[in-house]
C-alpha positions in Angstrom: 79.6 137.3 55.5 76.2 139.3 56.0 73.7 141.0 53.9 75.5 144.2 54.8 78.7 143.3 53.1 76.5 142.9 49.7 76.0 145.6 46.7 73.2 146.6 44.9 72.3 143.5 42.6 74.7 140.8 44.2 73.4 137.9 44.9 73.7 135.6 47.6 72.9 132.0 49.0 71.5 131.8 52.9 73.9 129.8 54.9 72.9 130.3 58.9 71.8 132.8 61.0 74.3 134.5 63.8 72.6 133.0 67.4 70.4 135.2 69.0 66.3 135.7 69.2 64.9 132.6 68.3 61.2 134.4 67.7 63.0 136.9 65.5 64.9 134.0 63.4 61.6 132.2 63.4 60.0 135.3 61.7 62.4 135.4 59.1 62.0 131.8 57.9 58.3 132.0 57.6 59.6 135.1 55.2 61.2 132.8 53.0 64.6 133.3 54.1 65.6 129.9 54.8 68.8 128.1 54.8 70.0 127.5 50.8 68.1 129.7 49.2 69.0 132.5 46.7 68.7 136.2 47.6 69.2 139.5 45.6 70.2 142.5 47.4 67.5 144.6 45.1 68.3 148.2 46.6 70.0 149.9 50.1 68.4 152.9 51.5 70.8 156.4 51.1 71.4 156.3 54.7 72.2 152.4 54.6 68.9 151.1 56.1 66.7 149.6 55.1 67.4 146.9 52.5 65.1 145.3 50.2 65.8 141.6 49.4 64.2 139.9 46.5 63.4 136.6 48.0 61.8 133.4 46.0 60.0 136.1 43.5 59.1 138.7 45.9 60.6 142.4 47.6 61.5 142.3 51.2 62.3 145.0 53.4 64.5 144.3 56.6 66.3 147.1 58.7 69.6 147.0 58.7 70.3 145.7 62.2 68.1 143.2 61.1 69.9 141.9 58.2 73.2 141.3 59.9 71.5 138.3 61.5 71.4 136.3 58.3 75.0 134.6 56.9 75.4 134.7 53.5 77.6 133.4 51.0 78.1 135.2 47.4 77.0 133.4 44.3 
């Protein structure tokens, strides 16, 4: 499952990342979104990108395409 496949004030625990860019994975981690930790999918654009993620007590923005990168599992 991806951040896509969440609504609006779902939340979600970070499980992997889908392979790919290693630079672009690396920038996400020093975001905070690392492996086991608890997101909130705070709000979705009306045209579906971008999303903003609370992460660890603070608003993140990602574009959509970059979203799908991170695997999530619902909490």
């Amino acid at each position: 499952m991806t951040i896509s496949n969440l609504s609006p004030g779902m939340c979600a625990r970070i499980t992997g990342y889908d392979a790919g860019n290693r630079a672009y994975r690396a920038k996400l981690l020093a975001l905070g979104l690392t492996r086991g930790t608890t997101i909130r999918l705070v709000n979705t654009a009306p045209l579906g990108d971008p999303v903003q993620l609370e992460v660890r007590g603070f608003n993140v923005s990602l574009r959509k395409d970059e979203a799908a990168v991170v695997q999530v599992d619902a909490v």
